[in-house]
PDB file of N, CA, C and O in Angstrom:
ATOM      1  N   UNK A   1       0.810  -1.187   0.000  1.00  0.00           N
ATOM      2  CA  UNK A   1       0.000   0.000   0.000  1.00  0.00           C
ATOM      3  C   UNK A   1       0.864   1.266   0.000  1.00  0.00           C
ATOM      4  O   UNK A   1       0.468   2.190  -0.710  1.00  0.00           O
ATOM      5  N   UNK A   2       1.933   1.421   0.665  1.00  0.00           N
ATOM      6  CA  UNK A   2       3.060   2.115   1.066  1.00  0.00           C
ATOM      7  C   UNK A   2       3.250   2.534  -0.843  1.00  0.00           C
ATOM      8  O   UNK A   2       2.480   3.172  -1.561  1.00  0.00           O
ATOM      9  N   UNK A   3       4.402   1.957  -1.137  1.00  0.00           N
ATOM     10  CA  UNK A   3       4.166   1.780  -2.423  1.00  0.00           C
ATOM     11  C   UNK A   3       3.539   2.494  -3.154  1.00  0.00           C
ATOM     12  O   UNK A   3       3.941   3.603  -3.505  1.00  0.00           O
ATOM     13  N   UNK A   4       2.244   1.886  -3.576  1.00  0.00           N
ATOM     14  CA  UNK A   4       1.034   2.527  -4.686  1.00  0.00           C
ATOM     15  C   UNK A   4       1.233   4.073  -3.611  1.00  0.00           C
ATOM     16  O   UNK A   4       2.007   4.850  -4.170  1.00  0.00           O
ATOM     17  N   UNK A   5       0.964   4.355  -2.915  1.00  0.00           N
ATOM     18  CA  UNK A   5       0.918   6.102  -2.151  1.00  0.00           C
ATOM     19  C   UNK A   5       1.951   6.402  -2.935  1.00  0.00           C
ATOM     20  O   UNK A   5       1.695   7.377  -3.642  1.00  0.00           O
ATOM     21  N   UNK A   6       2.997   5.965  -3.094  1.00  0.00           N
ATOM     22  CA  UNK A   6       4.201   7.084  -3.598  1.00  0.00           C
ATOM     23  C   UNK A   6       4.318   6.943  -4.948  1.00  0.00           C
ATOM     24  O   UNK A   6       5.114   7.736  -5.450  1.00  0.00           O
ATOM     25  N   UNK A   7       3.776   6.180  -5.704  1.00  0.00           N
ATOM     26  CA  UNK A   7       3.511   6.293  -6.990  1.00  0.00           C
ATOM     27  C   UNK A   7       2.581   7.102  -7.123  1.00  0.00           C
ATOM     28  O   UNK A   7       3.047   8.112  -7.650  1.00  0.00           O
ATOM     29  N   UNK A   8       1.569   7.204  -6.940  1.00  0.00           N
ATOM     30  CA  UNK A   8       0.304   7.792  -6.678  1.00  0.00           C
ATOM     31  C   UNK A   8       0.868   9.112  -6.514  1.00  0.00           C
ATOM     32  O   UNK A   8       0.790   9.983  -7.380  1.00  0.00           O
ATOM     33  N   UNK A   9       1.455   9.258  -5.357  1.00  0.00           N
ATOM     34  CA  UNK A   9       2.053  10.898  -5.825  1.00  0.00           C
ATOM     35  C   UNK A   9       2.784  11.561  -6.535  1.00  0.00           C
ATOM     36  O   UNK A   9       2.634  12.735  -6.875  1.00  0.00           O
ATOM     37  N   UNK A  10       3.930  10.571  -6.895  1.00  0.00           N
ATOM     38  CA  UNK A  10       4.596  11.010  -7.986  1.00  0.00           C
ATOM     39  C   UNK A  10       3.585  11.037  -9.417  1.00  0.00           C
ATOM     40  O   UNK A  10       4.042  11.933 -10.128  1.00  0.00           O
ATOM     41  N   UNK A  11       2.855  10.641  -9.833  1.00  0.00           N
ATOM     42  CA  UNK A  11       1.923  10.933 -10.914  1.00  0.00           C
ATOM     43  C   UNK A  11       1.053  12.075 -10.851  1.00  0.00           C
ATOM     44  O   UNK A  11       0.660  12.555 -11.914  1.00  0.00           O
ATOM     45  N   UNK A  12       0.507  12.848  -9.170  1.00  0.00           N
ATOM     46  CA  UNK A  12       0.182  13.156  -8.919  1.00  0.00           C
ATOM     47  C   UNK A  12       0.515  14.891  -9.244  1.00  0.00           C
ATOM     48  O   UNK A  12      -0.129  15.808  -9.754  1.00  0.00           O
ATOM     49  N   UNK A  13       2.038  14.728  -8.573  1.00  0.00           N
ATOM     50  CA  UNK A  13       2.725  15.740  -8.583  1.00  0.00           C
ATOM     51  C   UNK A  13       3.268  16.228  -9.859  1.00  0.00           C
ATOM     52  O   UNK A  13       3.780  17.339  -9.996  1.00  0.00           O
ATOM     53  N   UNK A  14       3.114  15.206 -10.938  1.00  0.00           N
ATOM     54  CA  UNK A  14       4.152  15.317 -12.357  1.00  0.00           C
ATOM     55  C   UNK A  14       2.895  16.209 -12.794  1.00  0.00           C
ATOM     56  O   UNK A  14       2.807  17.434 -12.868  1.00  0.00           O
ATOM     57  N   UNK A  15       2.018  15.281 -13.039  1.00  0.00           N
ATOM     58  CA  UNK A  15       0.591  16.150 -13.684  1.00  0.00           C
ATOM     59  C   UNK A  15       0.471  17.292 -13.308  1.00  0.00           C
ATOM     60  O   UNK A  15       0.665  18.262 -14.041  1.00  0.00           O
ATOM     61  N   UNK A  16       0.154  17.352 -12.181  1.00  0.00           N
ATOM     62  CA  UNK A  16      -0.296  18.683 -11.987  1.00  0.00           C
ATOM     63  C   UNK A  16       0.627  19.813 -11.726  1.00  0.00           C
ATOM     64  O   UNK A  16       0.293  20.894 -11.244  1.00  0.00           O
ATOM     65  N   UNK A  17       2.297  19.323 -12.235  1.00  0.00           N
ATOM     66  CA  UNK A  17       2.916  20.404 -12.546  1.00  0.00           C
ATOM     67  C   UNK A  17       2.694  20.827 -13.794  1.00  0.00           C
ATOM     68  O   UNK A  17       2.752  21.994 -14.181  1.00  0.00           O
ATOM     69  N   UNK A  18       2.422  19.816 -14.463  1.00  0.00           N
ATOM     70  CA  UNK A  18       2.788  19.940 -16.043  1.00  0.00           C
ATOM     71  C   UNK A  18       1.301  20.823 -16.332  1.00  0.00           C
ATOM     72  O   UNK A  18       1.455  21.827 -17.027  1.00  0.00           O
ATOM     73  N   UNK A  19      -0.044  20.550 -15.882  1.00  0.00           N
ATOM     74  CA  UNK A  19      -1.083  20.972 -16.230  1.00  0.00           C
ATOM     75  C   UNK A  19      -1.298  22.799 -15.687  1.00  0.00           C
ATOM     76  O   UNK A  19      -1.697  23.846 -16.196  1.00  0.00           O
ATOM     77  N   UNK A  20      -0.578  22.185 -13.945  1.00  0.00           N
ATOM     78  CA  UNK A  20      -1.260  23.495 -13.362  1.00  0.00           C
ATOM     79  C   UNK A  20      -0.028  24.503 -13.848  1.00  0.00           C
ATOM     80  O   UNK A  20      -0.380  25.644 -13.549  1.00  0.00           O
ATOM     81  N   UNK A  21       1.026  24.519 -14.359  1.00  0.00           N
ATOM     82  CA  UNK A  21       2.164  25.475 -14.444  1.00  0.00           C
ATOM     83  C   UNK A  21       1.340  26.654 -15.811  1.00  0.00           C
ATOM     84  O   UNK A  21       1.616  27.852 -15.874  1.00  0.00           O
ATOM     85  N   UNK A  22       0.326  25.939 -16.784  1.00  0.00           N
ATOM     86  CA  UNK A  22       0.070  26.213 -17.657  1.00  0.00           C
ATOM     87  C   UNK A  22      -1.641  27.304 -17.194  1.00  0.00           C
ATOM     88  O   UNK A  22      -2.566  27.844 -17.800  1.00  0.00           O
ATOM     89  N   UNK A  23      -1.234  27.125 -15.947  1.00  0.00           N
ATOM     90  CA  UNK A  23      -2.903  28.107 -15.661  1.00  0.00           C
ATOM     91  C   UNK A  23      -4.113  27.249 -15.795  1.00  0.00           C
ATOM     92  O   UNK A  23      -4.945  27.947 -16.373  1.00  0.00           O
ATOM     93  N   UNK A  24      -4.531  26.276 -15.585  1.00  0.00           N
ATOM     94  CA  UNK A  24      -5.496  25.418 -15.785  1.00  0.00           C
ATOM     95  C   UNK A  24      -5.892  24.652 -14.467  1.00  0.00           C
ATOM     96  O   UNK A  24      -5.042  24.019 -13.841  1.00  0.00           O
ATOM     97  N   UNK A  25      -6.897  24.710 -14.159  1.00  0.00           N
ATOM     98  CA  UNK A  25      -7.424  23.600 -13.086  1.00  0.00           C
ATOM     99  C   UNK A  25      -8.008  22.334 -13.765  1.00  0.00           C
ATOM    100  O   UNK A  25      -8.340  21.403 -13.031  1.00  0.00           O
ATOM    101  N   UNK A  26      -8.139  22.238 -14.926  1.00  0.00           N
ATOM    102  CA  UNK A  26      -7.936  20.786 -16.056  1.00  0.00           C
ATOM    103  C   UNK A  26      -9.639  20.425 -15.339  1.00  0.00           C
ATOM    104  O   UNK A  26     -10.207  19.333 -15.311  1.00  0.00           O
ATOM    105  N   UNK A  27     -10.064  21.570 -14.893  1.00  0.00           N
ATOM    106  CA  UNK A  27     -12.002  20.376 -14.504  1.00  0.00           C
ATOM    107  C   UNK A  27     -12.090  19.482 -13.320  1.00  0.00           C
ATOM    108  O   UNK A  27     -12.052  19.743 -12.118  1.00  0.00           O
ATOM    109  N   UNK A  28     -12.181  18.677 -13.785  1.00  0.00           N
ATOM    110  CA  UNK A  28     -12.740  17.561 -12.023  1.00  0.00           C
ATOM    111  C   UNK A  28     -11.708  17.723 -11.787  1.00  0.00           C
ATOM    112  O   UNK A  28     -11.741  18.395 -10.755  1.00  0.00           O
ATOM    113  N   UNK A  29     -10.388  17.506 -12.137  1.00  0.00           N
ATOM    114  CA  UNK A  29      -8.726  16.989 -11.960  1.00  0.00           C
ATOM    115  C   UNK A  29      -8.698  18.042 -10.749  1.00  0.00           C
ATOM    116  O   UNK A  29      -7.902  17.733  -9.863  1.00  0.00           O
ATOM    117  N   UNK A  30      -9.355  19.123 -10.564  1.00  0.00           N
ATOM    118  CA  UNK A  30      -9.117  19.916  -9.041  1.00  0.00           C
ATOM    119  C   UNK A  30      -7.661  20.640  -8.963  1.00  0.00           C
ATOM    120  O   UNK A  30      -7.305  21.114  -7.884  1.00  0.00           O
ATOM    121  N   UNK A  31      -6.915  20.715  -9.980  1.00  0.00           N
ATOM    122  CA  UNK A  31      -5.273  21.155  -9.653  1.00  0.00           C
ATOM    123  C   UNK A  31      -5.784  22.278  -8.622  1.00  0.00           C
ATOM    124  O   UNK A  31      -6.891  22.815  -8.611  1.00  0.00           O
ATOM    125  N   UNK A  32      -4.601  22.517  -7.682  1.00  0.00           N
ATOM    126  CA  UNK A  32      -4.721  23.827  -7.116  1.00  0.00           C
ATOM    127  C   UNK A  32      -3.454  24.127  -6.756  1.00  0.00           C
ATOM    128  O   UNK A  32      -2.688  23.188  -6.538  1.00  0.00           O
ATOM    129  N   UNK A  33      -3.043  25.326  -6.639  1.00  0.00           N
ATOM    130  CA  UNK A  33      -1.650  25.614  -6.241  1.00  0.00           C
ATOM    131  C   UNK A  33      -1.567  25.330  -4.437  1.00  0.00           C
ATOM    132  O   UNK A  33      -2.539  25.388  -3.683  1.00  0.00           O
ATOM    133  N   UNK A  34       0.122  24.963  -3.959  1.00  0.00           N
ATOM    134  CA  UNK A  34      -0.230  25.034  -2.503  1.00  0.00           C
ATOM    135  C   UNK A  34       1.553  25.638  -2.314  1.00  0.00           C
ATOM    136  O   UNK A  34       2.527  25.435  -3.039  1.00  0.00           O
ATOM    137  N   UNK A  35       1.426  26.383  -1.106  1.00  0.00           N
ATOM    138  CA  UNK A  35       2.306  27.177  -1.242  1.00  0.00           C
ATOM    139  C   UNK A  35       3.614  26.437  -0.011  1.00  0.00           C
ATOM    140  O   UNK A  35       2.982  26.129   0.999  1.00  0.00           O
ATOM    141  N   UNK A  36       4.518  26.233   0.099  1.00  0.00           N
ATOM    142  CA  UNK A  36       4.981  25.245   1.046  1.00  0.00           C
ATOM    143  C   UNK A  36       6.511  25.871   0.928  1.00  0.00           C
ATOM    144  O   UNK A  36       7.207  25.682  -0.070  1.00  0.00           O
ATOM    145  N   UNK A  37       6.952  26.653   2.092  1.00  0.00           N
ATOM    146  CA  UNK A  37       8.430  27.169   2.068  1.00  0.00           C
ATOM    147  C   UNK A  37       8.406  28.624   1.009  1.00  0.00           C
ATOM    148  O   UNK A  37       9.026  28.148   0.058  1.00  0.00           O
ATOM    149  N   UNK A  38       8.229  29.419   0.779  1.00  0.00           N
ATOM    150  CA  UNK A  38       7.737  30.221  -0.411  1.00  0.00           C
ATOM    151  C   UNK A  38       8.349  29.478  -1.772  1.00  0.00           C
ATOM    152  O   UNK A  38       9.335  29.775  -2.447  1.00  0.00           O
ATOM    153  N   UNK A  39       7.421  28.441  -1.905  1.00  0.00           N
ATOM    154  CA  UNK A  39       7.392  27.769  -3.172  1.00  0.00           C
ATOM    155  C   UNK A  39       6.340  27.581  -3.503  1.00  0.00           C
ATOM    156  O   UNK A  39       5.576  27.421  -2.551  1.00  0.00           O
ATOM    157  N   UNK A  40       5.716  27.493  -4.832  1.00  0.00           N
ATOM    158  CA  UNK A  40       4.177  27.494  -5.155  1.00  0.00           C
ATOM    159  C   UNK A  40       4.391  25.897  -5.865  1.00  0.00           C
ATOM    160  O   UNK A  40       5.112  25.703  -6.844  1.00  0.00           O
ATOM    161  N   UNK A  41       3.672  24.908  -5.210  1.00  0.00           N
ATOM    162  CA  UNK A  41       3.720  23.386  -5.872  1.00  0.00           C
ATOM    163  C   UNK A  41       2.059  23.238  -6.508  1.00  0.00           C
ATOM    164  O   UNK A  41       1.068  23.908  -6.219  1.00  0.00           O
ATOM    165  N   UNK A  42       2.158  22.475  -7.152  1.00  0.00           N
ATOM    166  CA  UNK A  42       0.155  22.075  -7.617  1.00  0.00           C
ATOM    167  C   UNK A  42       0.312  20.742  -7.109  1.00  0.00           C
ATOM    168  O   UNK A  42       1.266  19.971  -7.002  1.00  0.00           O
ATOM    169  N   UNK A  43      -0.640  20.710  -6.891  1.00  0.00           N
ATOM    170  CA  UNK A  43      -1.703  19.150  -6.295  1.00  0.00           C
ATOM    171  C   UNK A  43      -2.427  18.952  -6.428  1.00  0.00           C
ATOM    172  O   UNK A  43      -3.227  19.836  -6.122  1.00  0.00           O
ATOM    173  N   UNK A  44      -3.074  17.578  -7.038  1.00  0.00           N
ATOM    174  CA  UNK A  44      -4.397  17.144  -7.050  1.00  0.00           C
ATOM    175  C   UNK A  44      -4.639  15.991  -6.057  1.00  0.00           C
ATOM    176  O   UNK A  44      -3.951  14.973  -5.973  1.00  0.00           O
ATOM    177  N   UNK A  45      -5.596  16.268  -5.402  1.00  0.00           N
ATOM    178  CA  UNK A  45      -6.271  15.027  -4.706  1.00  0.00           C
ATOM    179  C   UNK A  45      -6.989  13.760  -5.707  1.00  0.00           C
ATOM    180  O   UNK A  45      -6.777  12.558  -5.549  1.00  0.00           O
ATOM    181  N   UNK A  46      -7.748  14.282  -6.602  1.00  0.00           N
ATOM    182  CA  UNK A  46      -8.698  13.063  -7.099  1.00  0.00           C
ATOM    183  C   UNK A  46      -7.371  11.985  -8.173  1.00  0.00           C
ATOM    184  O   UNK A  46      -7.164  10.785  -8.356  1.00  0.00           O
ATOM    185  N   UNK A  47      -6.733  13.345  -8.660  1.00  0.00           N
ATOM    186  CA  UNK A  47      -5.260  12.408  -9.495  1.00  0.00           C
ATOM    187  C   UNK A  47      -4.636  11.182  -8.400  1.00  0.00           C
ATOM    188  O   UNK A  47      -4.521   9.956  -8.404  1.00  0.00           O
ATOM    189  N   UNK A  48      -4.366  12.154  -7.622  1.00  0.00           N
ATOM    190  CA  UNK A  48      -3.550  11.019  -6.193  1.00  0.00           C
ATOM    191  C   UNK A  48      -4.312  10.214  -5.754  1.00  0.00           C
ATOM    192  O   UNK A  48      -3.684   9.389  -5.089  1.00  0.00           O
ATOM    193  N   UNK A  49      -5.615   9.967  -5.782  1.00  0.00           N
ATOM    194  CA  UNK A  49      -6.525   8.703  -5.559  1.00  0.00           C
ATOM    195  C   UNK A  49      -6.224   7.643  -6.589  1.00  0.00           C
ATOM    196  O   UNK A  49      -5.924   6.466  -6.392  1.00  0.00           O
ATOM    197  N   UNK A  50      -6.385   8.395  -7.905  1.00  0.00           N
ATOM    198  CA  UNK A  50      -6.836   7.507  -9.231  1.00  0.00           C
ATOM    199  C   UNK A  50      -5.650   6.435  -9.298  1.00  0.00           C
ATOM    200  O   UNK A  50      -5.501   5.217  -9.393  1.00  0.00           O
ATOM    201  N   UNK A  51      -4.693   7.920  -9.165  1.00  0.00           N
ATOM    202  CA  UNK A  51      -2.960   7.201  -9.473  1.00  0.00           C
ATOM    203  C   UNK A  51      -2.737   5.718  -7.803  1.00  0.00           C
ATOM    204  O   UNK A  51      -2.166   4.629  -7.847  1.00  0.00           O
ATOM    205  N   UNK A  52      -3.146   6.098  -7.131  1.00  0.00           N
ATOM    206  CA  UNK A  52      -2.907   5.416  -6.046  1.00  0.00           C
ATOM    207  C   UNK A  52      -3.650   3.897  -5.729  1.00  0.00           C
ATOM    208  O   UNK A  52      -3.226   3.022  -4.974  1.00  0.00           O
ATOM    209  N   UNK A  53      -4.980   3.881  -6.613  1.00  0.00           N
ATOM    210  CA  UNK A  53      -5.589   2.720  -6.879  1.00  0.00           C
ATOM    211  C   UNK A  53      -5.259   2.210  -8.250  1.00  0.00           C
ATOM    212  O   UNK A  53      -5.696   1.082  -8.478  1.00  0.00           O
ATOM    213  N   UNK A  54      -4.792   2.611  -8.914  1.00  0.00           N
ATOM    214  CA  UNK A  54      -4.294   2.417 -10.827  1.00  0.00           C
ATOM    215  C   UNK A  54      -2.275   1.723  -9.870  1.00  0.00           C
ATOM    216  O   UNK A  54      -2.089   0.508  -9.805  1.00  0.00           O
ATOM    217  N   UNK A  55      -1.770   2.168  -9.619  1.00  0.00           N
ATOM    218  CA  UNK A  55      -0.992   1.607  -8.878  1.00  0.00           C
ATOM    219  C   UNK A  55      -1.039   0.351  -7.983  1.00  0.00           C
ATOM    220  O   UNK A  55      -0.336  -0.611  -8.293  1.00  0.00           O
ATOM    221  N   UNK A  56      -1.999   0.297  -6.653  1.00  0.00           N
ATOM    222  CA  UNK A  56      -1.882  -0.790  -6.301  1.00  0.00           C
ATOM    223  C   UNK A  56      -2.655  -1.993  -7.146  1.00  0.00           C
ATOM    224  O   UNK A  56      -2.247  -3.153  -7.101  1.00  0.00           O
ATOM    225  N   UNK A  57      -3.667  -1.644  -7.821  1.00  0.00           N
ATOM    226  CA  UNK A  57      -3.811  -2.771  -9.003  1.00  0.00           C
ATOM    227  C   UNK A  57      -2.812  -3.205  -9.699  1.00  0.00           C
ATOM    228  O   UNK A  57      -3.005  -4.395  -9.950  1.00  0.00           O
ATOM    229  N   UNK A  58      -1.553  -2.719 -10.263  1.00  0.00           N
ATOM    230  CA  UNK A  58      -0.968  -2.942 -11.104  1.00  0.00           C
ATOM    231  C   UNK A  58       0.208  -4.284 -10.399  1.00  0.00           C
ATOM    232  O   UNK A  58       0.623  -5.311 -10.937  1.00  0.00           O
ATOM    233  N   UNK A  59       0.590  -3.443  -8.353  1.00  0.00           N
ATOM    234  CA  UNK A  59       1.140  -4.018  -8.148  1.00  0.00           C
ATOM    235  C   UNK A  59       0.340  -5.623  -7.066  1.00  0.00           C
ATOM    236  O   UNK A  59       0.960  -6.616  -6.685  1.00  0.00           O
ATOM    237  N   UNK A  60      -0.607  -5.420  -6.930  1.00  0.00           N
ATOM    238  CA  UNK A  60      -1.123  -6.482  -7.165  1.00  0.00           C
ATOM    239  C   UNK A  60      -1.782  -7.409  -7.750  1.00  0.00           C
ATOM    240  O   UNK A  60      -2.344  -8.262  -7.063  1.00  0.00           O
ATOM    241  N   UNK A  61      -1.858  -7.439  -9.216  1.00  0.00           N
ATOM    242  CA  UNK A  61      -1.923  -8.304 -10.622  1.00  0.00           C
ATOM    243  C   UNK A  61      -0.075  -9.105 -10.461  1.00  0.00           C
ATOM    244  O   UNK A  61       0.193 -10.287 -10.676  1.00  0.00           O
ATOM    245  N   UNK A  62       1.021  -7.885  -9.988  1.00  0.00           N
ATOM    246  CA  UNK A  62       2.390  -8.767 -10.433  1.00  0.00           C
ATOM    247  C   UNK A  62       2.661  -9.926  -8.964  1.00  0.00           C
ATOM    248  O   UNK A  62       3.658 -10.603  -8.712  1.00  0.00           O
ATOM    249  N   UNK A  63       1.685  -9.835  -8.389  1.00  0.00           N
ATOM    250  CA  UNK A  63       1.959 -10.987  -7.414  1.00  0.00           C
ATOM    251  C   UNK A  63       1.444 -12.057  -7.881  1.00  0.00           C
ATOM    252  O   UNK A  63       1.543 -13.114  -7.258  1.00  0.00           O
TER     253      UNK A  63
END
C-alpha cells in the first residue's frame, strides 16, 4: 500500500505540474496551487486517488 501512495504521488505531482504550471485547473482533476516554504507546488487530490488505486492494481496483478 506504502508503495502505490508514492507512486500515486509522484503521478500526482508530475501532472499537476505539467497541467497546473500552464494556468489550468484541467475540470474535475481539481489542480490547485499550494504554497509550502515560499514555493508554489500544484496538487491534485482526485489524481492522487486515481494514481494510487491504478498503482496498487498494477502491483497487485504482479503478485
Amino acid at each position: 500500500m506504502i508503495k502505490a501512495m508514492m507512486l500515486g504521488a509522484v503521478l500526482s505531482g508530475v501532472l499537476a505540474l505539467v497541467i497546473g504550471s500552464q494556468g489550468s485547473s484541467a475540470g474535475p482533476l481539481a489542480i490547485h496551487p499550494v504554497t509550502v516554504a515560499d514555493m508554489k507546488l500544484y496538487w491534485s487530490w482526485p489524481i492522487f486517488f486515481c494514481g494510487s488505486g491504478l498503482a496498487f492494481g498494477i502491483i497487485w496483478l504482479q503478485r
